[in-house]
N, C-alpha and C positions, 0 to 999 in steps of 0.2 A: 656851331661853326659853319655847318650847310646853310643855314638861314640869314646869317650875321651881315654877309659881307662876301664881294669875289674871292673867291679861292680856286687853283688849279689841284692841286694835291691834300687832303688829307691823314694824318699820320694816327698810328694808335699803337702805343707801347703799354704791352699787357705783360712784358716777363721782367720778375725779378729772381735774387739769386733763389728765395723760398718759393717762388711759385713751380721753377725747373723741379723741386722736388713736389711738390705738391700735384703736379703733372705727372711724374713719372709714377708717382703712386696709382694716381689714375688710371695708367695704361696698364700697369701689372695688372689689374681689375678685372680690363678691356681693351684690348688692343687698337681695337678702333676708335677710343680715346685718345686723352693726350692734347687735344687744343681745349683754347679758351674760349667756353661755350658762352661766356657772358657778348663777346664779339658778335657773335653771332645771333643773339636775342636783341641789342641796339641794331643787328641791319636789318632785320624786318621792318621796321620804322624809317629807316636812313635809305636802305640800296635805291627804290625808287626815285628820292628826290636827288641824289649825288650823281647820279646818271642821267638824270632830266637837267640838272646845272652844267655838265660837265666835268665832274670833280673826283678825279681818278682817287681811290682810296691803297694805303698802304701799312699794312701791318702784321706787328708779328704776332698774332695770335693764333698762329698756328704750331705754337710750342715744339711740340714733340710730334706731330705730325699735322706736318703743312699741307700735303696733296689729301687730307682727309675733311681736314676745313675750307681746303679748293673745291673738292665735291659736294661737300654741304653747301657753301654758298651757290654752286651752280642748282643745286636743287629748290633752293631757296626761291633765286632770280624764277627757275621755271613756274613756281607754284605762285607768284606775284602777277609771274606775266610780263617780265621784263627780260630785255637781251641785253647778258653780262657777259665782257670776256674774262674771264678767272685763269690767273699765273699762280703759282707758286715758285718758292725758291726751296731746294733741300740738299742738304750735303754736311749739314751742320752735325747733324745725328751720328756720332763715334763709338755707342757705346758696344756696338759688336766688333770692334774696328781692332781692339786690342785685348787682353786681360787689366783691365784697371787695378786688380788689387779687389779684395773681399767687401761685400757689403753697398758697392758703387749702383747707386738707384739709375742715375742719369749721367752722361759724357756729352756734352755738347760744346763745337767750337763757334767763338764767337766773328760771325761771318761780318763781312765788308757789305757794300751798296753795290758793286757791278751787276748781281746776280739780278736786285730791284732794276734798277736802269735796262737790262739786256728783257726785262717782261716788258716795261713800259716801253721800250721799242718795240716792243714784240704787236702794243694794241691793246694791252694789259685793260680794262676798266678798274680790276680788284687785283692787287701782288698779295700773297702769303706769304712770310716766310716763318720761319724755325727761328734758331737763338742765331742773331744778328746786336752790333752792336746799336744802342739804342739812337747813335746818331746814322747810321746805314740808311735811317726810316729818312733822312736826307740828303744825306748824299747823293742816293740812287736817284732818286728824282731829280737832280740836280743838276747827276751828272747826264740823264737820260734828256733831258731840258736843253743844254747849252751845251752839250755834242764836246764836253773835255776829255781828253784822254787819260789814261790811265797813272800817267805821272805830271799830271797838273799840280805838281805838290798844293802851290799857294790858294787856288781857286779851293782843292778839296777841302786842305785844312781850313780855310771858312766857314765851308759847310759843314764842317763836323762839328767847330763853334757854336754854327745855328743851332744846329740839330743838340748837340750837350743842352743848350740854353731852354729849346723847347721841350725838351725828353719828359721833365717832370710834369707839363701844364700848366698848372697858376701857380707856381713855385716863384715864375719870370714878373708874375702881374701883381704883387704882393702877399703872393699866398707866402704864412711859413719865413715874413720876414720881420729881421729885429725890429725894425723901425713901424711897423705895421700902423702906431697910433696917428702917423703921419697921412695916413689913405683911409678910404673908405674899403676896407678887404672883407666886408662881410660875403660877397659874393660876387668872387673877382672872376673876371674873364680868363679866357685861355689864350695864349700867346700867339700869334703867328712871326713868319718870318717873309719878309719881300725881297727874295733873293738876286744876287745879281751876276755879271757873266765873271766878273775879275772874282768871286767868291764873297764878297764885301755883301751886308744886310745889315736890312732894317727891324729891329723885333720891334711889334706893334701889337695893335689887338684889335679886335671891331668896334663900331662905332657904338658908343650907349650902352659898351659892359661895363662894368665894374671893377674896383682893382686899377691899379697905375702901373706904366712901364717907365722905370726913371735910370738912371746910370745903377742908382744903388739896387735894384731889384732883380737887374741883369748883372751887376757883379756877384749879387746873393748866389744867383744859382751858376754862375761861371764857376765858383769854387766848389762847388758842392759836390761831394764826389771826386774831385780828381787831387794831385798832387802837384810836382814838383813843374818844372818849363817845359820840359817834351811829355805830351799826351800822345800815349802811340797808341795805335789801331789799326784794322788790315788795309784800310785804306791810304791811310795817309798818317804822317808823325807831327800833330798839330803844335803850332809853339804857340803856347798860354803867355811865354811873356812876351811875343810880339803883338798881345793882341788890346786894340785901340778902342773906349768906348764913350761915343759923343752925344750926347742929347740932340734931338734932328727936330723937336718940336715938343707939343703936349702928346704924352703916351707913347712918345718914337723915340727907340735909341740903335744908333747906329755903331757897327762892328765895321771895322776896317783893319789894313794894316796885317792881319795874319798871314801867316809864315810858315810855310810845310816842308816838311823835311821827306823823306822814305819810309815807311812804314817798316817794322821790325822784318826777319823772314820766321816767325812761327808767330803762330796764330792762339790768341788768349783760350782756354780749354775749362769749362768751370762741369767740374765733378758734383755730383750729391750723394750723398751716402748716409743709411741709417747710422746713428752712433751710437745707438744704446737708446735706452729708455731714462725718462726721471719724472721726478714728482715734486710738489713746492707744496710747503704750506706757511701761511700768514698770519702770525698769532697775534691779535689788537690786546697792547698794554698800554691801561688806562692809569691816571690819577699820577698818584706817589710812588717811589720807588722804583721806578724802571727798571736800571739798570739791575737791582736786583731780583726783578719778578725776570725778564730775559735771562740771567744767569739760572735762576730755579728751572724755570723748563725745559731751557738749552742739557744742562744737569742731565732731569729728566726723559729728554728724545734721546741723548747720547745713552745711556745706559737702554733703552730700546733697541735702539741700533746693536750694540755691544756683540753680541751673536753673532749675527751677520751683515757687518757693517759698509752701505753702499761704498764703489769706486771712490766717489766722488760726494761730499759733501760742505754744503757752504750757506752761512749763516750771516745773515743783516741786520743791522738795528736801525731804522732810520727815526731819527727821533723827531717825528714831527710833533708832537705833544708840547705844550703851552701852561706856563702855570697860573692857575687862579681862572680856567680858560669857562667861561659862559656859554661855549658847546660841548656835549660829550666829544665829540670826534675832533675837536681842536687839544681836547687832552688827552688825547691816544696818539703812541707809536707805534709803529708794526715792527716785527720781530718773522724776516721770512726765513723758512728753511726750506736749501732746493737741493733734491739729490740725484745722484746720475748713476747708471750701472747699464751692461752689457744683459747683466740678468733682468729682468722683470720685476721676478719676484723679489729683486733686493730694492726695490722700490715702491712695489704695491701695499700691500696690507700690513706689512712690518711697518709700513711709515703710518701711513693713515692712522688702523687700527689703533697704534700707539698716540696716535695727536688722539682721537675720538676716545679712548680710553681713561685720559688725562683731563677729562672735560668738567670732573667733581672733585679732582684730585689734585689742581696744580696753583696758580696762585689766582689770586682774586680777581674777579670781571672775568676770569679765563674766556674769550671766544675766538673765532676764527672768521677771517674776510668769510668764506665759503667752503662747505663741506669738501672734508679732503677726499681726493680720489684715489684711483687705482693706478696710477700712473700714463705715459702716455710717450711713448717714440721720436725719438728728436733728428732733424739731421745735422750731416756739417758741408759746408761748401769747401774745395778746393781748387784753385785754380793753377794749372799745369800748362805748359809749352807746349804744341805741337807745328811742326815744319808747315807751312804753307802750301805745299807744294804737293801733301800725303792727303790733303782733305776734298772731297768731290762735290766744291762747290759747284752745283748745278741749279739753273734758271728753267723753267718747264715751263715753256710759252703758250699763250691762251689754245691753240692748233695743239697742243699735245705733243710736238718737237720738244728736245733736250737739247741745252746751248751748256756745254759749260765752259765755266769759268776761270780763268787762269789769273793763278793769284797776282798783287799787285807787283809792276818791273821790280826788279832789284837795280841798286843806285849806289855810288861808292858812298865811303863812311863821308860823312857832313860834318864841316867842324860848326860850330855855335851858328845861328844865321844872325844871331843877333850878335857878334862877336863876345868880346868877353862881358859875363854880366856886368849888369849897371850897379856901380857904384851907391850905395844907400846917398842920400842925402845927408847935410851934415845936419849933427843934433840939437834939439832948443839950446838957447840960452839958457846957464841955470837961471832960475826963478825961482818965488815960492809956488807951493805944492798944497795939495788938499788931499787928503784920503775920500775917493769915490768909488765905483764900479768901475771896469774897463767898457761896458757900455754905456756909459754918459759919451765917451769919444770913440768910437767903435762899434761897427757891424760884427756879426758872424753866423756863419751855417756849417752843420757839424753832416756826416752821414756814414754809412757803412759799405765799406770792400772789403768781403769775405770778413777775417777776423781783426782787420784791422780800422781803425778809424778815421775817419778825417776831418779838422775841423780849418775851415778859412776864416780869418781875421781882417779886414778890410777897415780903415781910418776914412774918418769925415773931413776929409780937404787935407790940405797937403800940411799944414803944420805940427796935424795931429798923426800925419805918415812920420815924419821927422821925429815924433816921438815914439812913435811905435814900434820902428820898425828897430830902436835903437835900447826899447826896452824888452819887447816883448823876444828874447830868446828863448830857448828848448831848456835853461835853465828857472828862467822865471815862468814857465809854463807849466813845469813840474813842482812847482811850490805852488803856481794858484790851484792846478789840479793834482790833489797828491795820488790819486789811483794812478797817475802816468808815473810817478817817480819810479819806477824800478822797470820804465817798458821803453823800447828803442822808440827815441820821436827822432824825427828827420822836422827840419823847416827850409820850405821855400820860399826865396820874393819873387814879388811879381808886381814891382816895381809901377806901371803901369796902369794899372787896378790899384793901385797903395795897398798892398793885398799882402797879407803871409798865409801860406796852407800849411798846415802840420798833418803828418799822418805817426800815429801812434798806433807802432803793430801788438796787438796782442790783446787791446783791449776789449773785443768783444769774443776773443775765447776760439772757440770755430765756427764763428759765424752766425747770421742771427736767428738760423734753426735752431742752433745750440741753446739760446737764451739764455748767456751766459751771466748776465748781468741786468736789474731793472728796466734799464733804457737799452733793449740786445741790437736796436739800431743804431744807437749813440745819435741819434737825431736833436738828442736835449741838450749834448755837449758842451756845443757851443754858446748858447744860453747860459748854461750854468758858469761856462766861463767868463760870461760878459758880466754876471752877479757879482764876482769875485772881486773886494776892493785893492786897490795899490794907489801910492802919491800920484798923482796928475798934474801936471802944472794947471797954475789956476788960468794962466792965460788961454789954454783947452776947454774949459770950463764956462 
């Protein structure tokens, strides 16, 4: 990205919900812990030349302590031999703020951009900040660039567009997308954004990467992650369906048209907390009889278990096995068993020992993916409200000054800005029909918030939105995925995009420390959805 091409800003999002715990382990450790030290090993190689370009850097990899990766980087700049002004931003860190409740590893609120913007005025070369939300990493520059104020709704919520779009990297360029076969994505570029003053951008990428930026690969990752029409954030209450996206050339798509509302008055609060302990094991059944060599062992663990039997245990058969199959591993299914307990020991060596014990004793080809262990600590994420107003967002200017930051105006209630939603489109003609997958006329990207799911659906032009949006209900979406049938799904349009988002709470349990389930991101989701066949008309087709 330094070398590619002009750049004023670059951006680098290192926290997700499992790293805030992953972090906070690290600081019980060591206190002077707590950032992302990999950050920190790429700028040995990078601060010099980003500084010699001009090219103010912005990130949160200062986790759980920002002013501790402001001083290492300033030690850094020293031992290079270069002059860096290093900010941070910190106020995000709650977890002495309150009693959370037992068990709570990390408390951190998810901060806005003012704090970044108030360093980069400040002269900033380097902002840190703590847990900000992952578009803040634009905002701030954005809003510290083009001098908008604090209730620019529509400008912000653009940039919070950009910044959602850019958050993940090549997610925007073809990484991670359905249609992949259509690009060259073996080694795609990273996205940038050429922002502008009314909030409206360009996502592009440098010249001579790899990877394509087309409508559809900026719709992939518009859905991704979020939900229904208002995306709220401390900045700004972004509207998803005001937002307009036009092919501007080869590898340029242009965002316009977005629509900001006021942001909530508290501020998103993601909790970590150990949840117990568990253990998994994967038993490979080969050849004939499946179903019944899985019933013998299942049999088997449970009368192990029977003494002291974990909280929490749950048993899989995926039947990947093939018959008459010309590989051993195309005629094996695996059989997992994964257990959960508060105690330890109710998942250590009573599980293993009992799989390892079973290894002359159970049914035939008995082996296991990998020796069973002793178990191993899981967490869960929760995300809680807190007032905007109680948290001490504070910007620590390169000079060592403290500016803080006062949360975003309050603004009366907004009715719709797009008035009343848009009407669907009317439905095909009936026609004949073909039984196919939902991805022959359909995109999708699936992902994870906290324990719930989200999976976007996006149609290939506008005749296959007309059918889409007219079949694919929360009813028929529980029939092609029956794991949702008995879980609260919500569906939104987003008209716009020919877009529908579903979120499906519950599906990944408590989050994907938990690893509640195979896919504990649900990142495959959507995929597996688009596998799934129904009638199509053939004029889609």
């Amino acid at each position: 990205m330094l070398t590619g091409g002009p750049l004023d800003v670059l951006t680098g999002d290192y926290l997700a919900e499992l790293t805030m715990l992953i972090l906070g382990r690290d600081r019980a450790k060591d206190p002077a812990r707590g950032y992302a030290t990999t950050f920190l090993r790429q700028l040995e190689d990078t601060l010099g030349l980003a500084l010699e370009r001009g090219v103010r850097l912005v990130t949160n990899a200062g986790g759980l302590n920002p002013a501790g990766l402001a001083e290492a980087i300033r030690e850094l700049a020293e031992r290079l031999g270069v002059g860096c002004r290093v900010a941070h931003v910190e106020g995000d860190d709650l977890l002495g703020a309150r009693d959370w409740g037992p068990g709570v590893v990390t408390a951190n609120a998810y901060l806005g951009g003012a704090g970044i913007a108030a360093c980069l005025r400040g002269g900033a070369d380097v902002v840190v900040t703590g847990r900000v939300t992952d578009a803040a990493l634009v905002t701030g520059p954005a809003a510290a660039h083009f001098g908008w104020a604090a209730d620019d709704w529509d400008a912000l919520a653009g940039a919070v567009v950009a910044g959602h779009i850019l958050e993940c990297g090549a997610q925007a360029t073809g990484g991670n997308y359905s249609f992949f076969a259509e690009h060259d994505v073996r080694r795609p570029g990273f996205p940038l954004a050429e922002l502008h003053h009314d909030g409206s951008s360009v996502i592009t990428k440098h010249p001579h990467t790899g990877g394509a930026v087309t409508v559809g690969t900026v719709t992939a990752q518009l859905l991704y992650e979020t939900a229904g029409a208002r995306y709220p954030g401390p900045d700004v209450t972004a509207r998803l369906d005001s937002v307009r996206l036009t092919q501007d050339g080869p590898d340029r798509v242009r965002v316009h048209g977005v629509r900001g509302e006021a942001p909530p008055r508290t501020l998103k609060t993601g909790l970590t907390r150990l949840g117990g302990h568990r253990n998994e094991v994967v038993f490979v059944l080969t050849g004939l009889d499946i179903e019944a060599k899985a019933a013998l062992v299942r049999d088997q663990m449970e009368g192990a278990m029977s003494k002291r039997r974990p909280a929490e245990v749950r048993w899989t058969l995926s039947r990947t096995d093939h018959p008459d199959a010309s590989v051993q591993e195309e005629a094996s299914a695996l059989l997992r068993l994964v257990v959960r307990d508060r105690d330890p020991a109710a998942v250590g060596r009573v599980i293993s020992g009992a799989a390892v014990e079973l290894a002359l004793a159970s049914y035939p080809g008995f082996h296991v993916t990998a020796p069973p262990g002793k178990g191993s600590p899981y967490g869960v994420f929760e995300a809680v409200g807190t007032p905007a107003d109680t948290v001490p967002h504070t910007a620590v200017l390169p000079d060592g000054s403290r500016q803080p930051i006062p949360p975003a105006p309050a603004a009366p209630a907004t009715p719709d800005a797009g008035g009343p939603p848009d009407e669907p489109p009317p439905p095909l003609p009936p026609g004949p029909t073909r039984r196919a997958p939902l991805g022959a006329v359909a995109g999708a990207r699936s992902g994870d918030k906290g324990g719930s799911a989200n999976i976007g659906v996006w149609a290939c032009g506008e005749d296959a939105w007309r059918w889409l949006v007219h079949t694919l209900t929360v009813d028929r979406l529980r029939e092609l995925l029956p794991e949702t049938a008995e879980l609260p799904v919500t569906r939104h349009q987003l008209p716009h995009l020919r877009a529908l988002n579903f979120t499906v709470d519950g599906l990944l349990g408590e989050g994907v420390a938990a690893q509640a389930r195979f896919d504990p991101q649900a990142k495959a989701v959507g995929e597996w959805l688009r596998s799934r066949h129904l009638d199509i008309p053939e004029v889609l087709l």
